[in-house]
TIDOBA-497025 format. One line per 3 residues: number of its first residue (from 1); for each residue x, y, z of C-alpha. Coordinates in steps of 0.1 Angstrom, whole numbers, padded with zeros to 4 digits, m for minus. Each point is the difference from the previous one (the first is absolute). Layout:
% residues N
NUM	X,Y,Z; ... .
END
This chain:
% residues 522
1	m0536,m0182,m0532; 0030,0024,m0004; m0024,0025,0016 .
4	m0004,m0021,0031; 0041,m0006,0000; 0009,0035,m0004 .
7	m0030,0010,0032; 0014,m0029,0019; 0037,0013,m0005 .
10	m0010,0037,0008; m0019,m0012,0033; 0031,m0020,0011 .
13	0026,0024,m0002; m0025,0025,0015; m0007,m0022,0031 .
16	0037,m0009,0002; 0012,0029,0026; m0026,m0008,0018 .
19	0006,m0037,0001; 0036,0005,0007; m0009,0025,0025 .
22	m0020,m0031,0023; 0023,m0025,m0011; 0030,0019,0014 .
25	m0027,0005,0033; 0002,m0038,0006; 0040,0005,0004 .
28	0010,0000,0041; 0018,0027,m0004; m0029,0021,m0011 .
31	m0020,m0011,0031; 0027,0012,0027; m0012,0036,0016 .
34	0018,0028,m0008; 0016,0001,0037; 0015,m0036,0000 .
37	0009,0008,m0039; 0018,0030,0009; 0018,m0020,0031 .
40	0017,m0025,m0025; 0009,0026,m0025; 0018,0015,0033 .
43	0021,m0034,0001; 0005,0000,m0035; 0015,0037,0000 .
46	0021,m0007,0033; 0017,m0032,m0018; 0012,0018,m0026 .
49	0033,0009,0011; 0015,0010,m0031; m0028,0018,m0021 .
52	0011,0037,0002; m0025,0025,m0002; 0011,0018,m0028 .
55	m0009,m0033,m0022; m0029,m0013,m0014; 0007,m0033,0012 .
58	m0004,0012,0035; m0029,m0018,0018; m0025,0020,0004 .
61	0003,0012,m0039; 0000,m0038,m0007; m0031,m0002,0022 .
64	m0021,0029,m0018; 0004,m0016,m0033; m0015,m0034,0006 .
67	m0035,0016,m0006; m0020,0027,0009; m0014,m0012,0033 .
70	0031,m0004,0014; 0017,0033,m0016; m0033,0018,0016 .
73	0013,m0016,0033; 0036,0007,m0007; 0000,0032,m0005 .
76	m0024,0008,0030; 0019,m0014,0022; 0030,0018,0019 .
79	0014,m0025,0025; 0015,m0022,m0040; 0021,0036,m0008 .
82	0010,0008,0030; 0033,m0015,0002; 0023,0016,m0029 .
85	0031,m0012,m0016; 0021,0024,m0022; 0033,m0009,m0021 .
88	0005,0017,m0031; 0024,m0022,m0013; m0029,m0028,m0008 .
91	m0020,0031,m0022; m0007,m0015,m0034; 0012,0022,m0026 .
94	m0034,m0004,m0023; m0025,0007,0033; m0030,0019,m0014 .
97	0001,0020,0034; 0026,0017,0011; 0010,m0009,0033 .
100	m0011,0030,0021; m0034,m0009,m0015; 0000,m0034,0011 .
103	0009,0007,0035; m0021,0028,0007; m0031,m0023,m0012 .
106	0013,m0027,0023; 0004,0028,0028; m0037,0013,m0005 .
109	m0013,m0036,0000; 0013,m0002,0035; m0021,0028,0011 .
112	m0002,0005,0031; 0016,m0022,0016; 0038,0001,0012 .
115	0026,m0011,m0026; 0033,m0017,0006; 0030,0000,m0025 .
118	0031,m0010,m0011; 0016,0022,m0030; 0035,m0007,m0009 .
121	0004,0029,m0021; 0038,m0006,m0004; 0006,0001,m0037 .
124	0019,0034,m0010; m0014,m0012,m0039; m0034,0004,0013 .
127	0003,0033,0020; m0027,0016,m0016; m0022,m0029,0005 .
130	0009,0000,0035; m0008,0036,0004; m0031,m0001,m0009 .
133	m0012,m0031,0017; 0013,0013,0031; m0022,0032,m0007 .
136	m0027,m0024,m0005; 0007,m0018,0035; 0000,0035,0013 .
139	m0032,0010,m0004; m0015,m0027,0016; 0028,0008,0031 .
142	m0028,0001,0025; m0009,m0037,m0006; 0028,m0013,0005 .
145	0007,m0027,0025; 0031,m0021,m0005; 0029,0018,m0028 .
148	0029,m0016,m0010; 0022,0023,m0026; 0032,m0009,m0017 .
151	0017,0030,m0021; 0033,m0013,m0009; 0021,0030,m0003 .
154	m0025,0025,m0010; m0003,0025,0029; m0022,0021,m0021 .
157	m0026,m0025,0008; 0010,0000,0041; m0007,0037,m0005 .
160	m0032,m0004,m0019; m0016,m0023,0027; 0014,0028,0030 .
163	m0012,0031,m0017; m0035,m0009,m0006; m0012,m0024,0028 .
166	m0010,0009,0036; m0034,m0007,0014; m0001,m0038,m0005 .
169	m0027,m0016,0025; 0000,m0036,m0007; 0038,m0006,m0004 .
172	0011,m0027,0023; 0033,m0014,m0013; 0025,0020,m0028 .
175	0030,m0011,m0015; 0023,0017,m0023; 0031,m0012,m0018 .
178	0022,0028,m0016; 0042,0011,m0008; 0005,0035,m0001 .
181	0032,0016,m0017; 0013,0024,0012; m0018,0038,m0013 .
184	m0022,m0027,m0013; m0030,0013,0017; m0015,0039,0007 .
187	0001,0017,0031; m0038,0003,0016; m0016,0007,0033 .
190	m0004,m0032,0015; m0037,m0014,m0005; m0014,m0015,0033 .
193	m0024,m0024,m0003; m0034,m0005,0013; m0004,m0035,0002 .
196	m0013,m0009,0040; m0006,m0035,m0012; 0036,m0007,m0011 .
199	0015,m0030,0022; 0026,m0014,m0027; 0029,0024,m0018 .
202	0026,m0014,m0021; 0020,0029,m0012; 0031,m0016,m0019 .
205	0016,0036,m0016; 0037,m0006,m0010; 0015,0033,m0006 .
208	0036,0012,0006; m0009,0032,0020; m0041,0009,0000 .
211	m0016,m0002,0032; m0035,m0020,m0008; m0016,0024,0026 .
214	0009,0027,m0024; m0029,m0013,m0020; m0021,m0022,0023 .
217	m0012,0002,0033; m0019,m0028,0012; m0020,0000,0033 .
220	0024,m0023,0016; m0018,0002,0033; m0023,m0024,m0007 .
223	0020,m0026,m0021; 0003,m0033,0006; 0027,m0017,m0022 .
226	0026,0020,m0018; 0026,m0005,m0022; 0022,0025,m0017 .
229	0036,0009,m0014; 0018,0027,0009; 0032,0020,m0008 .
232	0006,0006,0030; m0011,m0010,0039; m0009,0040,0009 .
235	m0036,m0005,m0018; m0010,m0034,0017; 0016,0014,0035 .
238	m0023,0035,m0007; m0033,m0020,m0008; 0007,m0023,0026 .
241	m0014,0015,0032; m0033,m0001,m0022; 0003,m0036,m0003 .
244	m0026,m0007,0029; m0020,m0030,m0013; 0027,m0016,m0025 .
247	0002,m0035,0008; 0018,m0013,m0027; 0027,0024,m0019 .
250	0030,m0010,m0024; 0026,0029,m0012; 0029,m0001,m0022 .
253	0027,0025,m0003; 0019,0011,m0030; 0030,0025,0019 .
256	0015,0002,0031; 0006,0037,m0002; m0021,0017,0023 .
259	m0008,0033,0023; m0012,m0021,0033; m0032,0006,0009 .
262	m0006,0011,0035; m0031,m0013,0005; m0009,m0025,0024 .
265	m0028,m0023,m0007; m0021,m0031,0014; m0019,m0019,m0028 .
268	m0025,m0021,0030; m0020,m0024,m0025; 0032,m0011,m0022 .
271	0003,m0039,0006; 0019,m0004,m0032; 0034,0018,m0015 .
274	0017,m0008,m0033; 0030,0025,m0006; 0027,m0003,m0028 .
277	0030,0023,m0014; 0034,0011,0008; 0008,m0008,0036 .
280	0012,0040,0008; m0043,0008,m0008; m0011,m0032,0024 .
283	0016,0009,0026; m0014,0039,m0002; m0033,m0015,0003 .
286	0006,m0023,0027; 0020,0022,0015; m0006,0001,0041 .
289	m0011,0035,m0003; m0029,0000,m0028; m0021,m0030,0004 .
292	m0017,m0025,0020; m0023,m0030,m0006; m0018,m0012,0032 .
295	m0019,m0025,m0025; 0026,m0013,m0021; m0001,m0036,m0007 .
298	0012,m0011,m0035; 0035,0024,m0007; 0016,m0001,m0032 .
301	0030,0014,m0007; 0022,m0005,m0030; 0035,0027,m0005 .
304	0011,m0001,m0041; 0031,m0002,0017; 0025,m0028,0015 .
307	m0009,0006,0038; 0028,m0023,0018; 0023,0029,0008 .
310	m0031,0016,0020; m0020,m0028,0007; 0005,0013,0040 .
313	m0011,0031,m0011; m0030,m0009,m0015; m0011,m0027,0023 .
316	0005,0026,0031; m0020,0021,m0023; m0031,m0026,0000 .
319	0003,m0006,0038; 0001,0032,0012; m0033,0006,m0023 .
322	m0018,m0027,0019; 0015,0011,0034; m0016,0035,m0012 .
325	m0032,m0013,m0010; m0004,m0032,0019; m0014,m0021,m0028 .
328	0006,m0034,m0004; 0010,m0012,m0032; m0020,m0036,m0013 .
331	0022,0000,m0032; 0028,0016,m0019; 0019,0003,m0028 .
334	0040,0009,m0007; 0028,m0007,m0016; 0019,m0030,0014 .
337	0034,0021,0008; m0022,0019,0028; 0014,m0028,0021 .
340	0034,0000,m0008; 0007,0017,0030; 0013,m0017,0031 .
343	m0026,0023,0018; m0029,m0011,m0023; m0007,m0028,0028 .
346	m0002,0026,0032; m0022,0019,m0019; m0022,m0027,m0017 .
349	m0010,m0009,0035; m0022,0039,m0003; m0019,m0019,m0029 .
352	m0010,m0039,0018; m0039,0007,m0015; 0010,0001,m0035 .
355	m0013,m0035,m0015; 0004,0006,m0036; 0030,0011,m0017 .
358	0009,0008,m0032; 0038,0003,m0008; 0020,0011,m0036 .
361	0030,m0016,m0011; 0027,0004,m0022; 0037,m0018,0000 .
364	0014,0037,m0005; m0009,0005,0039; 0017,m0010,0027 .
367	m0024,m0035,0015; 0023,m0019,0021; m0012,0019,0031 .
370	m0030,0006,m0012; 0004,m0038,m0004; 0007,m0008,0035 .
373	m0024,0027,0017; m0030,m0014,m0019; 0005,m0034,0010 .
376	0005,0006,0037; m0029,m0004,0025; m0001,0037,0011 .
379	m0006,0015,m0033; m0039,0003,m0001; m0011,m0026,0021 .
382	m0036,m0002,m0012; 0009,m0001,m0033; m0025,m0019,m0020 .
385	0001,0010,m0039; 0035,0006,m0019; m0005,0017,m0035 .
388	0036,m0004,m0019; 0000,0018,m0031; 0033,0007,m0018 .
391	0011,0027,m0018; 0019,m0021,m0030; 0003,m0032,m0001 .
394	0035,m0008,m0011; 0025,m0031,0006; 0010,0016,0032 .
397	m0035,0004,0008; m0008,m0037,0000; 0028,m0001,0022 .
400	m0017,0027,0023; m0037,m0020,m0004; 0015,m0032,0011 .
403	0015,0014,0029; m0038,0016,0009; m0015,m0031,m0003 .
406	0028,m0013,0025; m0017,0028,0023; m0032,m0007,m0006 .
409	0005,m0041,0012; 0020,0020,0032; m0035,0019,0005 .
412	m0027,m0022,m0009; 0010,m0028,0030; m0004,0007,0039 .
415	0029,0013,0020; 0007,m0018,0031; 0017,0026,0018 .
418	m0030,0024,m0012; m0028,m0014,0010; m0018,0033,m0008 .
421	0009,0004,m0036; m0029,m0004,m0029; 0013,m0024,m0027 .
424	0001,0014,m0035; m0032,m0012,m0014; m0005,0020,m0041 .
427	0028,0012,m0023; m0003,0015,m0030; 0028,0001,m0028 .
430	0001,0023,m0035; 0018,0022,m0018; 0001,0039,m0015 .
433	m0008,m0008,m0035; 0001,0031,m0022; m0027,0010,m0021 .
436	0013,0004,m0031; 0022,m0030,0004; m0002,m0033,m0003 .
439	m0029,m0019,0029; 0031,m0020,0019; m0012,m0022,0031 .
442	0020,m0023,0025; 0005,m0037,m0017; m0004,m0025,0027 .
445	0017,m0026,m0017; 0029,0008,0025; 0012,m0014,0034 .
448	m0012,0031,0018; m0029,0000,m0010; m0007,m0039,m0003 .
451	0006,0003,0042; m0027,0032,0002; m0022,m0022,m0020 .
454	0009,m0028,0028; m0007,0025,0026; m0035,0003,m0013 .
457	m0009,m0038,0002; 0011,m0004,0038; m0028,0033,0009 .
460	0021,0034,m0013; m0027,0019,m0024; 0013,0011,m0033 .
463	m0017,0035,m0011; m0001,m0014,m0036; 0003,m0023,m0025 .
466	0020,m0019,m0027; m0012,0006,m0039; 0024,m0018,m0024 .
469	0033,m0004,0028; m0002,0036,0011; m0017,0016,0031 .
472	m0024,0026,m0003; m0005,0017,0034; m0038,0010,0009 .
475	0009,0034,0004; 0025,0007,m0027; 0028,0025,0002 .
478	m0019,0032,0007; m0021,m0013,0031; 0009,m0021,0034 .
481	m0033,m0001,0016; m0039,m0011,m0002; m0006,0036,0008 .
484	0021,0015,m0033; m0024,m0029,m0020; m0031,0012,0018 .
487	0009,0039,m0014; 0006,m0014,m0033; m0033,m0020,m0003 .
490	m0020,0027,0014; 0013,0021,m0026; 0004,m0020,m0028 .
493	m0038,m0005,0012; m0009,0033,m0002; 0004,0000,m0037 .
496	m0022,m0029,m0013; 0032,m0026,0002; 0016,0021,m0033 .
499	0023,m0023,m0017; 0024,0029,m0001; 0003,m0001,0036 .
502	0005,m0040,0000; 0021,m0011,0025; 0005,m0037,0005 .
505	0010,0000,0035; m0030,0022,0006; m0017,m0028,m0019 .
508	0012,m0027,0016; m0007,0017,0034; m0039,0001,m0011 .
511	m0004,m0034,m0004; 0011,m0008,0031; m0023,0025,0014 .
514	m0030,m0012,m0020; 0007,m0038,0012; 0010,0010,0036 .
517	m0037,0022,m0003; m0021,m0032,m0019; 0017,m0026,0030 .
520	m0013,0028,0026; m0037,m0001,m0015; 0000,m0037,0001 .
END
């Protein structure tokens, strides 16, 4: 009898694999094919938005440890490693692998298919890691496809990435973030790249002196969207006549010392220009000698300094760039004293086609004629979008926003005696909030803004919304139109939806998208 028990025992633990083996067949999952299975671990790896590849709680890690069908499938699949996530400063100190390791497994799972990432390689405490995961990236250079760096203030690693890349055949957008001190970098030949599928550049270099060119030469020909910093405006003006298919660029200058260019150049495709800095380096590059812009729609320009002492210098400035170019401008952006001129109305009458304006305000500025000239029937007739967004937002400044709103009641109702003139019809209010401060927003609890909120019930359209008595604006501080949010989602897009990348009015702007998109398929 123990004989037979013992047998019996033996034969069921022998048959048990294979029981468990059919039994675990009778699961669904088990029965999907390998294609549809490999489509849903897709979705699973592109909602994880905050798994970063140098984890083992990454997805596709997660994925190849449920069993050993699906790490079979896992692993032999490219498109689940292709987009790659780097931060250093989430390594765990007791990893088995060292980080270089992990990566360039992840990289050779990808194999061969194009590979976007975002590396924030930022932490001077991690500089060695950072080296050598950006060797790592390096090697698989000819892959790449969409490359987002941030370097912090370690120029070594600015000269790492320029020294050894060149040929890179896939590369359609780049974007790197880096602050150079001065003699913090060492003298090279400048490396040009080879990159003729490069549309998107994003070259944000703070230094005091260097010249990025120095060190990087992009084929700017064929670029698309750029956005860079500069020390000075003699770069951008040098590069510019090779601007020929930008449409969309956005510059920022650090000095107002300069050796003028003498180069005169026509970008043809630009439709929209952000430019920021001292006032001395906007007005080289707008300069009626150097530029013009015969597709300019959307200008943006924004001096560090008060401008109401040469607002008529400035405007002139614009006008005689569109009487150059002969563009006509849909929407713009300024600071409000750019109309504290008593001539602001003659020449405003050069600009009747813009419809959406965005203006910044600041009780330190001069706004009574500003004031006046806003409000009267002249100043941008068609105007149907006013973006307010204020510098500070102080007691004086509720004093200024109250006075606004009085405009924007002036605006928003027909004028008899201009028959012609659009009513305002969308306004947008926010403030600068700083980064490292604290997240301030405009209460609505007061009398101004209990009369905007007025305004909205009898038909004006309120870009936002109230969350606990304050309004959040739909576009924020750092953007004033649906086509800043369309860049934003498309990049934030690019990379998987990373959580490091979250933005809420980027957010918020999806949503709307995805219901205005489901109401269209219905």
């Amino acid at each position: 009898m123990n004989q037979i028990t013992i047998d019996h025992a033996t034969a069921t633990l022998r048959l048990q694999p294979v029981l468990s083996f059919y039994q675990d067949s009778l699961a669904p999952l088990a029965r999907i094919p390998t294609e549809i299975l490999i489509l849903i671990f897709e979705f699973c790896v592109q909602s994880d938005t905050s798994g970063h590849s140098l984890s083992r709680y990454a997805m596709p890690f997660v994925l190849s440890q449920v069993c050993r069908q699906w790490r079979m499938i896992a692993t032999s699949a490219p498109s689940l490693w292709q987009n790659i996530q780097v931060l250093p400063e989430l390594l765990v100190p007791w990893q088995r692998f060292p980080p270089s390791n992990r990566l360039r497994l992840w990289l050779d799972r990808s194999y061969p298919l194009p590979i976007t990432c975002l590396a924030l390689l930022d932490s001077p405490e991690l500089a060695v890691h950072n080296a050598e995961l950006l060797d790592v990236l390096m090697a698989h250079s000819a892959r790449w496809f969409t490359m987002d760096f941030t370097f912090g203030e370690q120029s070594d690693l600015l000269y790492q990435l320029c020294s050894q890349c060149s040929i890179l055949p896939q590369l359609s957008c780049f974007r790197v973030e880096v602050k150079i001190e001065d003699g913090g970098i060492d003298a090279t030949v400048p490396t040009s790249w080879i990159a003729p599928n490069l549309k998107d550049a994003v070259l944000l270099v703070q230094t005091g002196s260097m010249d990025v060119r120095n060190h990087l030469s992009l084929p700017w020909s064929q670029l698309e969207d750029f956005e860079g910093i500069f020390c000075t405006p003699k770069p951008f003006l040098d590069i510019s006549p090779n601007f020929t298919h930008l449409r969309r660029c956005c510059l920022q200058i650090s000095q107002d010392f300069d050796i003028p260019s003498l180069s005169y150049s026509t970008l043809p495709s630009l439709r929209h220009f952000e430019i920021s800095g001292p006032y001395l380096s906007i007005v080289l590059v707008l300069n009626r000698d150097r530029l013009s812009l015969p597709a300019l729609q959307i200008l943006d320009v924004d001096p560090e300094e008060q401008i109401g002492p040469v607002a008529d210098a400035l405007f002139s400035l614009i006008l005689r760039l569109q009487t150059r170019s002969s563009f006509r401008l849909h929407s713009f952006s300024t600071p409000f004293s750019l109309f504290s001129s008593t001539n602001s109305l003659t020449m405003a009458k050069s600009f009747a086609s813009i419809q959406e304006l965005r203006i910044l305000l600041s009780h330190e500025e001069e706004t009574g004629t500003s004031i006046y000239n806003l409000a009267h029937a002249e100043m941008f007739p068609n105007l149907r979008a006013l973006h307010l967004l204020f510098r500070e937002m102080s007691d004086e400044d509720y004093s200024l926003f109250a006075r606004m709103v009085d405009v924007i009641d002036f605006r928003r109702k027909p004028r008899k005696h201009y028959p012609d003139v659009v009513p305002l019809e969308e306004v947008s209010v926010d403030v600068i909030r700083d980064s490292d401060g604290p997240q301030l927003h405009i209460p609505t609890h007061t009398i101004a803004f209990r009369t905007l909120l007025k305004m909205q019930g009898e038909g004006l359209v309120l870009l936002g919304k109230v969350v606990r008595g304050e309004w959040y604006s739909y576009f924020g501080d750092t953007r004033w139109s649906e086509e800043d949010l369309e860049q934003g989602a498309q990049w934030w897009a690019r990379f998987g939806y990373n959580a490091w990348l979250f933005d809420p009015e980027i957010a918020a702007y999806m949503e709307v998208w995805l219901l205005l998109y489901q109401l269209a398929m219905y």
